[in-house]
N, C-alpha and C positions, 0 to 999 in steps of 0.2 A: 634146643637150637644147636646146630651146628656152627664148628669156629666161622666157616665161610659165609654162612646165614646170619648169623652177629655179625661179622665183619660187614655187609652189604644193610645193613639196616645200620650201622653206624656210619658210612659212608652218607649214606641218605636223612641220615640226620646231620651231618656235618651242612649238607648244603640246604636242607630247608629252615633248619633251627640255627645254623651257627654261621652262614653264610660265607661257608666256607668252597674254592672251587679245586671238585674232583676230578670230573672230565672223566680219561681214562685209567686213570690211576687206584692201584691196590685190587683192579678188577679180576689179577691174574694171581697163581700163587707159584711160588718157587723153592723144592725143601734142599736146604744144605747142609752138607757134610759137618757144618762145626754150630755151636751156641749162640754165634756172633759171626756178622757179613762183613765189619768192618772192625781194624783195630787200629786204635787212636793214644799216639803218642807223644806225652807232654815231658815238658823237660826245665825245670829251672837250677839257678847256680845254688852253690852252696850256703852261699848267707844273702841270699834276693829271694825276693817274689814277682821278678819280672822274667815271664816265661819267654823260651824262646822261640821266634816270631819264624814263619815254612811261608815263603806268597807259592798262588797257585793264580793260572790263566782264569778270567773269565769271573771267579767267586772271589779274588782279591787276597789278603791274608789272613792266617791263622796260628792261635799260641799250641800250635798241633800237627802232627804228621801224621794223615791215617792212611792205613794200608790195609789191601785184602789180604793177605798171609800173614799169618802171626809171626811166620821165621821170620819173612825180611823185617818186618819190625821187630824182632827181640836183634836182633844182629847190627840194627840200627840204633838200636836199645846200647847195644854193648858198645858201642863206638861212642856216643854221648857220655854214657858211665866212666869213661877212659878218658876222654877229656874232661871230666869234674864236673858235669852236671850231675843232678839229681833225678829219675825219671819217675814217670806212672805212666802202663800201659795199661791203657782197660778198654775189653771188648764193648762192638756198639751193633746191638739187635736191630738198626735199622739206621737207615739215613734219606736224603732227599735230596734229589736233583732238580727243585725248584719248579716242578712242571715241565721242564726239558725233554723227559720220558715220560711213558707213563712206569711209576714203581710198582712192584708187585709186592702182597702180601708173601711171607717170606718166616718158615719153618721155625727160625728165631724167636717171632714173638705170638705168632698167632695162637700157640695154646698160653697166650698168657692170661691173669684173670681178667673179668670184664673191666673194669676201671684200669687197670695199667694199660689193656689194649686201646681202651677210649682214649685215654690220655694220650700215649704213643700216636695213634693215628690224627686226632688232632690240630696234636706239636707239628709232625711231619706237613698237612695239609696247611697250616698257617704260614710254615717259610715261602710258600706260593702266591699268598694276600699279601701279604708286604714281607719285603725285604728290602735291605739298604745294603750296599754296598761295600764293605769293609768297614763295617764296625759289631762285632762279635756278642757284644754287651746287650745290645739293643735287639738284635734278632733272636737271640735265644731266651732274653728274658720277655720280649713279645709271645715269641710260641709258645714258652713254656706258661705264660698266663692264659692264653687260648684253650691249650691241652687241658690244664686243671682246671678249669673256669668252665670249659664244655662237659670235662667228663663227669663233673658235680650235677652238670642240667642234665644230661644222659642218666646217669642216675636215680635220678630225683623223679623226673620226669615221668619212669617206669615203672616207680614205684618199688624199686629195688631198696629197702629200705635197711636191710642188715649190711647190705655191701657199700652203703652209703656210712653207715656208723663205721665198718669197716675201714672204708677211706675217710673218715675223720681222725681217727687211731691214728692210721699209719701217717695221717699231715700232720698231727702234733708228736709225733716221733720224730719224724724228718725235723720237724723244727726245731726241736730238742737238740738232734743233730748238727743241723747248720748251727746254733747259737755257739755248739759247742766247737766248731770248728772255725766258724769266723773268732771267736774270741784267742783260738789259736793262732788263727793267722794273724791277729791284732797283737796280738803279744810278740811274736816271732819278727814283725815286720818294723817294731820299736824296738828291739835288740840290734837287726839290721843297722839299722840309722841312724843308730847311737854311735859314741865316739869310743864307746870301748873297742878293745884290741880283738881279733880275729880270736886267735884263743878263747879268749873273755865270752865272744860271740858264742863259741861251739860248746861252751859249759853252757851257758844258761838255754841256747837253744834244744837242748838235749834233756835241761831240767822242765822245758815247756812241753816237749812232745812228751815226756815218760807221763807230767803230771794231767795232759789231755787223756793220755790210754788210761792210766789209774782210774781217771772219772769216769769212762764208757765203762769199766770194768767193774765197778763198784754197782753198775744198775744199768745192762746193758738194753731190757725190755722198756727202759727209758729212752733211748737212744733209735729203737728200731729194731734188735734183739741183735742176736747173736750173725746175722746173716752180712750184719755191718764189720763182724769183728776184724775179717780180711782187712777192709778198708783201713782201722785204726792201728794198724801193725805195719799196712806199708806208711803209715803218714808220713810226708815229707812236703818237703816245698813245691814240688812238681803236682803231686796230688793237692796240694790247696790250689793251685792255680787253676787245675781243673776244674775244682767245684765252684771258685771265685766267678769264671766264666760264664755258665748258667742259671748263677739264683742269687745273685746279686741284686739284678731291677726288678726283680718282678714286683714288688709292693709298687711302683712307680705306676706298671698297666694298670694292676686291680683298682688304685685310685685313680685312672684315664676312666676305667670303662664306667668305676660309677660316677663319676663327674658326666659323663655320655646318657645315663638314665638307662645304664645297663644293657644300652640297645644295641647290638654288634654292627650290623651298618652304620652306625654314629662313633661307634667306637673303631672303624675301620678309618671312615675318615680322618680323625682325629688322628691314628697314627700315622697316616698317610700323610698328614699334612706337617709333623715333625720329622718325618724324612727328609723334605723339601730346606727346612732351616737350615743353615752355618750350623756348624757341631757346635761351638759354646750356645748359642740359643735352643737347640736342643738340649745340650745337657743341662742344662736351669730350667728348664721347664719340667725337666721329668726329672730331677733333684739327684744328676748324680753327680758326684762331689770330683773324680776322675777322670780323662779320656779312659775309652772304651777301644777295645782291641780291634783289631782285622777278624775275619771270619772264614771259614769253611766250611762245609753243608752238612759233616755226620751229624749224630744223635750220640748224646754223651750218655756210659754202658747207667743200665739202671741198678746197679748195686751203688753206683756213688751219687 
């Protein structure tokens, strides 16, 4: 099969199996000059993990500045670093404008492998089913339950059964991963809030981040291999807040959809109908313990 022949039979299974709406979207392709169409720039302060907040017309706010040129955002980059933030800039092989356009398939990810690209198309085709409005928490960790939730049945379905074990590896990696990086950011975020002195903060903040890289480094094919090691070298506050972002709720959907009887039109309405709530009534329903951030449409890069 061809990338464009995959691509059109995952489209067509997105709406008959996942009830997901494509229209005219991904039907076109587009190849570009760089790895990544969009680049997404987070930024938090030096002893916080409350990123700082960009609003944009129309999609509302984001803990994010994403730009098409990597200049202007490393220059962007530089002016943040200069006033005392913290940054992470990571490229994003794809994003979504909500059904607004139609998006086209796009050089960045189409030779990627079959389960990243299921995954990826998706995510991107779910911020179309629901979306809510300036809260970042909830839309990303709705799509990105969509995304892995579908591309398991895509999968499975085909009978692709090595690239299914495949993506069970790599989910217990990632998880591996996030454990090890929420527990960073659990550590870091109680240094924070402590009454010890600023000083005080940046010893032990520095004894947290060296002794998280020790760990990935001691058994990194634990972690997701060596492909992560970028990631655990730039760690900083700005990079936790980006992953904070997208894989925080998702166990929140997985137990909507099976409380739904796993049926994705039951599990559509169901989130549709927590849109609708006050924010504290949502967020007790779907157990998260914070307010949830503003939003805007990229796709966070897939090395983090």
């Amino acid at each position: 099969e061809t990338e464009l022949e995959l691509s059109r039979q995952m489209l067509s299974f997105a709406e008959t199996e996942l009830f997901l709406e494509v229209d005219g979207r991904y039907r076109t392709y587009v190849a570009l000059d760089e790895p990544s169409v969009v680049w997404n720039l987070f930024a938090a302060p030096e002893l916080s993990l409350e990123p700082r907040i960009w609003c944009y017309p129309f999609v509302g706010c984001a803990p994010y500045r994403g730009y098409f040129k990597r200049s202007a955002a490393e220059r962007y980059q530089q002016k943040l670093e200069k006033a005392g933030y913290e940054t992470y800039l990571g490229g994003v092989a794809a994003y979504s404008t909500l059904g607004w356009f139609d998006d086209p398939l796009l050089s960045s990810f189409i030779y990627w492998p079959q389960a990243n690209l299921a995954d990826l198309l998706f995510h991107e085709l779910a911020h179309s089913r629901v979306w809510l409005r300036g809260d970042v928490a909830f839309n990303e960790a709705f799509a990105s339950f969509v995304g892995r939730r579908g591309m398991e049945q895509w999968l499975r379905q085909r009978g692709h059964d090595a690239e299914y074990q495949d993506f069970l590896a790599g989910k217990r990696s990632r998880a591996n991963l996030m454990l090890l990086l929420n527990a960073t950011r659990t550590a870091l975020q109680s240094i924070y809030r402590s009454d010890m002195a600023d000083a005080e903060k940046r010893v032990s903040k520095t004894e947290t981040l060296t002794a998280a890289r020790a760990c990935f480094s001691r058994d990194p094919a634990r972690y997701g291999g060596q492909r992560y090691a970028k990631i655990m070298s730039a760690l900083n506050n700005a990079l936790l807040v980006s992953i904070a972002t997208y894989d925080d709720h998702v166990p929140a959907f997985a137990e909507l959809f099976e409380q739904n009887d796993d049926s994705w039109p039951d599990f559509y309405r169901a989130v549709r109908e927590l849109t609708e709530l006050p924010e504290a009534a949502r967020l007790s329903l779907i157990h998260i313990s914070e307010p949830t951030r503003p939003v805007g449409i990229s796709r966070m890069p897939s090395s983090a």
